[in-house]
C-alpha positions as CSV (number, residue, x, y, z in Angstrom):
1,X,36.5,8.6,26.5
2,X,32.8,9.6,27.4
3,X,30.8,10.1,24.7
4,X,29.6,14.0,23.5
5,X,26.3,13.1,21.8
6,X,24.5,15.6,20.0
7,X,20.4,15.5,19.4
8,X,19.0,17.9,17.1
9,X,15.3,18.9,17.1
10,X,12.9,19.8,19.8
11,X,9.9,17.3,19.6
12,X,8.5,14.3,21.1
13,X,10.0,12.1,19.6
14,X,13.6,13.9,20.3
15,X,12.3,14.0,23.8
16,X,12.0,10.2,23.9
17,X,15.6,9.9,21.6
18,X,16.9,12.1,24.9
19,X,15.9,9.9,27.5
20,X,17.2,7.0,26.1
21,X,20.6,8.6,25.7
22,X,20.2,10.7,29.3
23,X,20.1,6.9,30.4
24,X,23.7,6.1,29.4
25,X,26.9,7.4,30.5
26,X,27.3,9.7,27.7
27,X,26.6,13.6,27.9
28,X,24.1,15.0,25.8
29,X,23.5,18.2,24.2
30,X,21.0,19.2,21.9
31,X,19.8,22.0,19.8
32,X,16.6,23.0,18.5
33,X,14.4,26.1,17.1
34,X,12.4,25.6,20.0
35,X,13.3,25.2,24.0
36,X,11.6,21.5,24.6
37,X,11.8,21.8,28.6
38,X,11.8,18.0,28.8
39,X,15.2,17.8,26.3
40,X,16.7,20.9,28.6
41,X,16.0,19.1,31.8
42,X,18.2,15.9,30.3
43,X,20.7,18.3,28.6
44,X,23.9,19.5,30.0
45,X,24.1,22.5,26.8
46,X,20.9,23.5,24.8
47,X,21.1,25.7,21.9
48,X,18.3,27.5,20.3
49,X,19.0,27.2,16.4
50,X,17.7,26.7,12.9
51,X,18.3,23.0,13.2
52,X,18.1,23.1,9.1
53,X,21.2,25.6,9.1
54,X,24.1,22.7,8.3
55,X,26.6,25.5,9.9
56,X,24.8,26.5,12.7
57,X,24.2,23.0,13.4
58,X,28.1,22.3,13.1
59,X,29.3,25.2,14.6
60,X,27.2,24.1,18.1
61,X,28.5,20.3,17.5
62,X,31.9,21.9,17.7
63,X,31.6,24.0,20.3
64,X,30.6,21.1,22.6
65,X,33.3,18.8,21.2
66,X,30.5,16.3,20.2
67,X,31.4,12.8,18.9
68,X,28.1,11.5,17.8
69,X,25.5,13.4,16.7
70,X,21.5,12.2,16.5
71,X,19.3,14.1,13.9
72,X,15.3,13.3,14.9
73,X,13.6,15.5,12.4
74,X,13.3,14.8,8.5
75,X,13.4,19.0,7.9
76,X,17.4,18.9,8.6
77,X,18.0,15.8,7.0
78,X,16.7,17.0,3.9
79,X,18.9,20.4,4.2
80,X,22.0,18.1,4.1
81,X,22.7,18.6,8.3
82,X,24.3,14.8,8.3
83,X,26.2,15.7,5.9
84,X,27.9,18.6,7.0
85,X,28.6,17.2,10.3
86,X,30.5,14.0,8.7
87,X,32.3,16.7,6.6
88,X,33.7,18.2,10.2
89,X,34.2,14.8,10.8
90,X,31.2,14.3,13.5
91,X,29.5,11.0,13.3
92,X,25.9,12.0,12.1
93,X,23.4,8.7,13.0
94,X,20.9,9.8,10.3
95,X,21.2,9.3,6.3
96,X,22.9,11.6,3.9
97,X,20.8,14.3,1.7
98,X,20.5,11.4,-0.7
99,X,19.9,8.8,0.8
100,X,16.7,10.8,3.0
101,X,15.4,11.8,-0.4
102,X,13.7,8.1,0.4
103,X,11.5,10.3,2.3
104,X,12.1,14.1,1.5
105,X,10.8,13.1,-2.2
106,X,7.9,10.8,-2.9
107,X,8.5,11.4,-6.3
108,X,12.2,9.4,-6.4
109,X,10.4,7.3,-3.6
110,X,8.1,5.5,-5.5
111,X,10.8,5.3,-9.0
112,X,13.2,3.9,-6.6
113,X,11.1,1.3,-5.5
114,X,9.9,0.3,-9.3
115,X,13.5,0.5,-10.6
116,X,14.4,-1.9,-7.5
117,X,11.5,-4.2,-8.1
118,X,11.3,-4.0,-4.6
119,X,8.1,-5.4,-3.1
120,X,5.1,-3.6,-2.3
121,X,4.8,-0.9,-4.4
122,X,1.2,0.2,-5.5
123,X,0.8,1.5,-9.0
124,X,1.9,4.9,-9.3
125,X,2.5,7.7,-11.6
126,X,4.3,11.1,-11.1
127,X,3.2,14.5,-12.5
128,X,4.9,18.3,-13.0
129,X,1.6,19.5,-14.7
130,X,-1.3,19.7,-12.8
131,X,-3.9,19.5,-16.0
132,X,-2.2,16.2,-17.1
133,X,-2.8,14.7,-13.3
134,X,-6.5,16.3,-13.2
135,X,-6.7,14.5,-16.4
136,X,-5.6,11.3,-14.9
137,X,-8.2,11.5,-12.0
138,X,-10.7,11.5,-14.8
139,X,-9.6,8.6,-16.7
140,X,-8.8,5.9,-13.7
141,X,-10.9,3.2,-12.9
142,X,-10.5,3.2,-9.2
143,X,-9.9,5.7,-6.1
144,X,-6.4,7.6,-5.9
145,X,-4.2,8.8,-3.4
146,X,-2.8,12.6,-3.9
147,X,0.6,13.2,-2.6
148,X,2.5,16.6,-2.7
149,X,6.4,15.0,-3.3
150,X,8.0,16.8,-0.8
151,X,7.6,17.2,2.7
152,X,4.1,18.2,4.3
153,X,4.2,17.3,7.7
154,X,1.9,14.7,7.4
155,X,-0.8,16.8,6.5
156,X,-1.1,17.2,2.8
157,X,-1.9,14.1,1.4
158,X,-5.9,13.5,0.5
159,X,-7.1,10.4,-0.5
160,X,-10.0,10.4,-3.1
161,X,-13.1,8.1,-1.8
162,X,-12.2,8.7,2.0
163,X,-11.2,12.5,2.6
164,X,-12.2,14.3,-0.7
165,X,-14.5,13.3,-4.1
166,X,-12.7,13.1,-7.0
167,X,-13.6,17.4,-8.2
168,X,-12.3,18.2,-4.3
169,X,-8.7,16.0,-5.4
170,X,-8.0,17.9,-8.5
171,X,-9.1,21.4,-6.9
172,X,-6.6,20.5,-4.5
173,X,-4.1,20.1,-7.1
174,X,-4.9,23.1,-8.9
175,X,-5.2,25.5,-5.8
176,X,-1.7,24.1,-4.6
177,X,1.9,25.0,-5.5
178,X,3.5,22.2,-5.9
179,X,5.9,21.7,-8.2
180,X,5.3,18.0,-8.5
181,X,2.2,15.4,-7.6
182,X,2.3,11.5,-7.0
183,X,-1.2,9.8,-7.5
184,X,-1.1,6.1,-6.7
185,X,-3.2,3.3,-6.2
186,X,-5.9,4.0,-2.7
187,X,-4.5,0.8,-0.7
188,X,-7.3,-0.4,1.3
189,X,-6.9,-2.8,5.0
190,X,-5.0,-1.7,7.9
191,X,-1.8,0.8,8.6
192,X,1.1,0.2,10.7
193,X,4.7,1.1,10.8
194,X,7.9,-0.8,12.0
195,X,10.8,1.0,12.1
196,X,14.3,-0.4,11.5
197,X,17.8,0.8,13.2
198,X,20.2,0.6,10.5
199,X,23.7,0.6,9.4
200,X,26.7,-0.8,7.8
201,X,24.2,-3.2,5.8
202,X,22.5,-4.5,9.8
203,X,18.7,-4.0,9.9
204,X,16.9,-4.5,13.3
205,X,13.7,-3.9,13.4
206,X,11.1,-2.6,16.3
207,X,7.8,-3.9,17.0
208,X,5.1,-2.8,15.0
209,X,2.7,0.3,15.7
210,X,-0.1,1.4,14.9
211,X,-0.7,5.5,14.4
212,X,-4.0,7.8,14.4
213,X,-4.0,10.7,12.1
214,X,-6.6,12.1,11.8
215,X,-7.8,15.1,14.2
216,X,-11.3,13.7,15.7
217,X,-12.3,10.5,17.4
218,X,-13.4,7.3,15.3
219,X,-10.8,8.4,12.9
220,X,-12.3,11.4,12.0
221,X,-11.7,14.8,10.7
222,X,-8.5,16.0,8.8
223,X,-5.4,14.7,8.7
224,X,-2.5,15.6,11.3
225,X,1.3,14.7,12.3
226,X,0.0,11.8,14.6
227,X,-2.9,11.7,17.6
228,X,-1.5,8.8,19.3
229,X,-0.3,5.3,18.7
230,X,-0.2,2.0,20.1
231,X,2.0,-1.0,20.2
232,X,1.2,-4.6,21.4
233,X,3.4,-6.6,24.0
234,X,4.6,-8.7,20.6
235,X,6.4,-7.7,17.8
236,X,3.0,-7.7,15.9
237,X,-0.5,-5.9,16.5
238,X,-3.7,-8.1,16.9
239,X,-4.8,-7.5,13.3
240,X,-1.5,-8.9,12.0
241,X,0.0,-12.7,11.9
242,X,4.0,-13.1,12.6
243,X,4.1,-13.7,8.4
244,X,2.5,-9.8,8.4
245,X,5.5,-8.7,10.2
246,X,8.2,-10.7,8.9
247,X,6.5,-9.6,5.5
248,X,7.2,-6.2,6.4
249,X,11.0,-6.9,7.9
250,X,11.5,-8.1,4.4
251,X,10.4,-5.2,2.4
252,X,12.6,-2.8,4.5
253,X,15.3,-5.1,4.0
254,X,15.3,-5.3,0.3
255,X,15.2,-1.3,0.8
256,X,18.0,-1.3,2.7
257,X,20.1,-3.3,0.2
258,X,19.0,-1.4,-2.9
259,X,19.6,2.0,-1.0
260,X,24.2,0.8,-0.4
261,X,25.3,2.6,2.5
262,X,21.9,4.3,4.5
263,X,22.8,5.1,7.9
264,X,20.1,5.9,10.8
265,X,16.4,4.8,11.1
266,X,14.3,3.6,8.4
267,X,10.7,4.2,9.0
268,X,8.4,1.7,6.6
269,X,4.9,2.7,7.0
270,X,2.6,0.0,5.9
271,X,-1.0,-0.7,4.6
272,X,-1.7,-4.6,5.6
273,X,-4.2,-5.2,2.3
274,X,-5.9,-8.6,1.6
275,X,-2.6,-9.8,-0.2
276,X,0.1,-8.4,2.8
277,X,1.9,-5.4,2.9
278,X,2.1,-2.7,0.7
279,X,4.3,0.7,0.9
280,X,2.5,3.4,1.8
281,X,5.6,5.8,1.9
282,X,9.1,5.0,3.8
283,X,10.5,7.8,6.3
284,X,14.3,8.4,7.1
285,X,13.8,8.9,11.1
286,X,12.0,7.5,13.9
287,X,8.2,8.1,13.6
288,X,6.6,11.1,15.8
289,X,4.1,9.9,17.9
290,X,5.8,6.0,17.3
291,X,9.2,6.7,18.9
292,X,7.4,7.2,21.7
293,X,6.2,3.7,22.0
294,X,9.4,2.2,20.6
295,X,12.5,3.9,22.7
296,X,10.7,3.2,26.6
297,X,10.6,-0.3,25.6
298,X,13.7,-0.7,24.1
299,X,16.0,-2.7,26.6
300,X,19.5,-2.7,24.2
301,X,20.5,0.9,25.2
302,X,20.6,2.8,22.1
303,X,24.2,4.7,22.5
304,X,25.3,1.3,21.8
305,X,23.0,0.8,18.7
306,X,24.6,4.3,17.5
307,X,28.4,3.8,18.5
308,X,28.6,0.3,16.9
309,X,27.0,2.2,13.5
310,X,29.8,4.6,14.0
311,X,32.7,2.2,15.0
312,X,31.2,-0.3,12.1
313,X,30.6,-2.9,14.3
314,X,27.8,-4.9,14.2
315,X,24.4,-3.7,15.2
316,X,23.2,-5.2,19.0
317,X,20.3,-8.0,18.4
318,X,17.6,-5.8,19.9
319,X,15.9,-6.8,23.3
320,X,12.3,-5.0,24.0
321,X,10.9,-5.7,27.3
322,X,7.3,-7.0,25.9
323,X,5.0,-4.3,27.2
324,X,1.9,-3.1,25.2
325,X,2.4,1.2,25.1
326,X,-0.5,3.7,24.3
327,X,0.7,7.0,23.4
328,X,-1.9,9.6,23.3
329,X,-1.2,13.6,22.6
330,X,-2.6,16.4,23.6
331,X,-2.6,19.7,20.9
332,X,-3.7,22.9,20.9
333,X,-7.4,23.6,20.2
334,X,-8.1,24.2,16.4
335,X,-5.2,21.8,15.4
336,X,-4.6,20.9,12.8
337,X,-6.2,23.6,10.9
338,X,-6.4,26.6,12.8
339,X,-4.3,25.7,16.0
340,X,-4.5,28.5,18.6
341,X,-0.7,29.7,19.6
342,X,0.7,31.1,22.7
343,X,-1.5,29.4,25.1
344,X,0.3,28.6,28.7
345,X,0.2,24.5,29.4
346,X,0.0,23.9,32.6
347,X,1.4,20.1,33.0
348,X,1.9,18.7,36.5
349,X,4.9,16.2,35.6
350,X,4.8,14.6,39.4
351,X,1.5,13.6,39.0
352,X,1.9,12.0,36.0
353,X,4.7,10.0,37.0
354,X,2.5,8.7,40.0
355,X,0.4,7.1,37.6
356,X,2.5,3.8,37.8
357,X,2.3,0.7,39.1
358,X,-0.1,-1.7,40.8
359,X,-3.0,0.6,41.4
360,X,-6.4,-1.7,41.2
361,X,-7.8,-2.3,37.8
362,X,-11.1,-1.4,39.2
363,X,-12.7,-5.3,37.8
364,X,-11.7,-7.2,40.8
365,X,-9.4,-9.6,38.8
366,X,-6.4,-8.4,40.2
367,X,-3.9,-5.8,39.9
368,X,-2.9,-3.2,37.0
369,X,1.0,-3.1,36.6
370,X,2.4,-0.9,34.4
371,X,4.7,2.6,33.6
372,X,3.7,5.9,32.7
373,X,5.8,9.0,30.7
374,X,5.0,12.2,29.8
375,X,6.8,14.2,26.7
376,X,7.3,17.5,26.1
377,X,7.0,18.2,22.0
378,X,6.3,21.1,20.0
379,X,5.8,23.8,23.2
380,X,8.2,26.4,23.8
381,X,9.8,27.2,27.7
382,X,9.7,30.5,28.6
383,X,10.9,32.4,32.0
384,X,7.4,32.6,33.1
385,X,6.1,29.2,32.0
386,X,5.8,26.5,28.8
387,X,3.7,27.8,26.0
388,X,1.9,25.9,23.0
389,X,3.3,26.7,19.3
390,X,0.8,25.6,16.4
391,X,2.1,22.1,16.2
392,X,1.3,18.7,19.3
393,X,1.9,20.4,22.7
394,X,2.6,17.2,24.7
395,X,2.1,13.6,24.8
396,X,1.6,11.3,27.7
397,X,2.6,7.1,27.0
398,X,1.4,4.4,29.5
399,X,3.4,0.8,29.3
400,X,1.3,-2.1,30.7
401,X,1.3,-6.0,30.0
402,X,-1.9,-5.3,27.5
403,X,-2.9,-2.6,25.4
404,X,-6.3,-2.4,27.9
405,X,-4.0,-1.2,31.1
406,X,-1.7,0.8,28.7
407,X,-4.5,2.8,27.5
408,X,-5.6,3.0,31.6
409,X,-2.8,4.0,32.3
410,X,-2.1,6.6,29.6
411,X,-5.9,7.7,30.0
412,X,-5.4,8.9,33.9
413,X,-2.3,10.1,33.0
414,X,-3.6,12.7,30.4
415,X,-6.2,13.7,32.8
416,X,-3.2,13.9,35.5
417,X,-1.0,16.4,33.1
418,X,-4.2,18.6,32.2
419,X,-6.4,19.2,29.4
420,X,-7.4,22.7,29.7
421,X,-7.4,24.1,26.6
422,X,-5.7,21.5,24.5
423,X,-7.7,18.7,22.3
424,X,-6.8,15.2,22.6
425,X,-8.3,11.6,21.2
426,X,-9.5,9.4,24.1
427,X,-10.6,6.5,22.0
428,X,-6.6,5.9,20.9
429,X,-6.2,2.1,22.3
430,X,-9.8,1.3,23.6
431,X,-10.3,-1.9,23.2
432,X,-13.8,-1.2,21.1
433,X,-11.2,1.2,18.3
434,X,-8.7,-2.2,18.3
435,X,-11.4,-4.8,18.2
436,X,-12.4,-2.4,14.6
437,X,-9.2,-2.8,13.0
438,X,-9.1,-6.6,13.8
439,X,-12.9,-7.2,12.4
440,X,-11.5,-5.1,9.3
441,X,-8.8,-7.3,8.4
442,X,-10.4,-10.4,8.9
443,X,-13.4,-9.3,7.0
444,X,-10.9,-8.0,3.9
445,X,-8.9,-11.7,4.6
446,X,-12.2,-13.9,4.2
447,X,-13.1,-11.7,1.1
């Protein structure tokens, strides 16, 4: 019987879960509250929805007969979608309500993890009153980290001593609405993520990447849903050691056992500090840009990660090709603060996908091998052309044997998909932004 898979959200990183699922023999549908021309193109059905609507969502899944379904946004797992599909009795290959609260609450994040013991929790405390955490502020000898406890889209958390001084953090807090505030412990060193395919107990992990967020070049400017990533052509960066990763591997895996039953991908983002890797908050879905760099180098196809969670077989060992990727977006001017809507993108998708293979390197050492992709994200298809929305319009990822001819690669192919009227971050990869974050760590090691 072929498979009827099912993709809900319209994003990048959906965009990337649909070609790897376009790549097997299964037929894929999808829905989303926005027409991603890149998921329709792969798409035998595409439904416009409120992917957070459990019955709209299961009403579509039926009408296509679907047998798996694949949720890529946190928004619908948090609205109890994989739960109301495994109530009509469609796989969902995402966690329950419950078990996204790992995510969708930072709150019950960080008690889970002290009740758990599991390793790598900073110190932490949770607030409903907004005096008693300005008061906190006050009295702690140290920066903090302020973190709404539900979901903000990447762009609500401030961290005293970097983005705001301590009077900025608790105006924050008392301007906000939020019904509760985490403050923990400023991590200092280097971020990264891996991200883990999980089910029925298995964990198998991805390479590690690293993400930008903030808005500006030489990590500037506010916060933002992700600029760009990169990942090496090992399962570790440069700044890391194979005991960082495994490190890592091992903290996910202790989350996994504590969690009994999580289903989907668990997303462990990571600050590597002087003593190894500490929790800086742990997503229930593949990352958005870092899917992007995971999925086009992932040689297991993932329908048959996804059917052996739903048969309750066990998971495939993984097999990634061992290619460095640089991922690299491109969103509308004013983003993230006052992003400019409605704007047509003209993307010339041919001439990105020329940008391939065994062009010159232009050094005279030989020649520059390597893969690029483009993906549609938060844009909207119209009859008359693709349009931004107020969120990452596109993002282009080149795949080379090092991060220098990745970022090449994904460098001419940006230019190639054009940049009128879009920002982008052009340092994302260089080898000058890389060389940073290894002098960083080895500077924080030798202190």
């Amino acid at each position: 019987m072929r498979e009827h898979v099912l993709l809900i959200g319209g994003g990048g990183r959906e965009h990337a879960i649909a070609r790897s699922l376009a790549d097997s023999e299964a037929e894929l549908y999808a829905c989303a509250g926005n027409t991603n021309p890149g998921i329709a193109s792969l798409a035998s059905g595409f439904q416009s929805l409120e992917t957070t609507d459990p019955d709209a969502v299961v009403e579509y899944a039926q009408s296509i007969d679907a047998t798996i379904a694949v949720v890529g946004p946190e928004a619908p797992l948090e609205a109890g979608v994989a739960d109301a599909l495994e109530e009509a009795g469609i796989y969902a290959f995402g966690p329950h309500q419950a078990e996204a609260r790992i995510e969708t609450d930072k709150a019950f994040q960080r008690r889970f993890m002290r009740e758990h013991d599991i390793t790598g929790c900073p110190d932490f405390e949770t607030f409903e009153d907004g005096e008693a955490a300005c008061e906190y502020i006050d009295e702690y000898d140290g920066d903090l980290v302020i973190k709404p406890a539900g979901l903000t889209g990447g762009k609500g958390v401030k961290v005293i001593g970097d983005q705001v001084t301590p009077e900025e953090g608790k105006a924050y807090i008392r301007d906000s609405a939020y019904d509760t505030i985490v403050l923990e412990e400023r991590l200092i060193g280097e971020e990264f993520t891996v991200q883990a395919f999980v089910a029925n107990g298995d964990v198998r992990t991805a390479p590690a990447v690293q993400d930008h967020k903030r808005a500006y070049e030489g990590d500037e400017g506010p916060n933002t849903g992700g600029m760009g990533s990169y990942s090496d052509a090992s399962r570790e960066l440069p700044f890391m050691t194979e005991a960082d990763y495994d490190d890592a591997v091992a903290i996910i895996e202790e989350t996994v056992d504590a969690l009994e039953g999580y289903k989907g991908i668990l997303y462990g983002q990571f600050m590597l500090t002087a003593e190894g890797p500490k929790v800086i908050e742990f997503n229930a879905r593949f990352g958005d840009p870092e899917a992007m760099n995971t999925l086009p180098v992932l040689e297991t196809p993932f329908l048959d990660v996804v059917t052996a969670a739903r048969d309750r077989d066990p998971l495939p060992d993984l097999e990634f090709a061992g290619q460095a990727t640089v991922c690299k977006y491109a969103v509308p001017e004013g983003y993230p603060t006052d992003p400019k809507s409605g704007a047509k993108v003209q993307v010339d998708e041919e001439s990105v996908a020329s940008v391939v293979s065994d062009s010159s390197n232009g050094d005279g050492s030989g020649e520059r091998s390597g893969d690029a992709r483009l993906y549609y994200a938060s844009v909207d298809a119209r009859d008359d052309g693709v349009y931004t929305t107020t969120s990452r319009s596109f993002a282009v990822v080149g795949l080379a044997d090092t991060i220098a001819d990745a970022e090449e690669i994904a460098e001419e192919a940006l230019t190639m998909a054009g940049e009128e009227g879009l920002h982008m971050r052009h340092d994302i990869g260089k080898a000058d932004l890389v060389q940073r974050r290894i002098d960083h760590m080895n500077e924080l090691r030798s202190d």
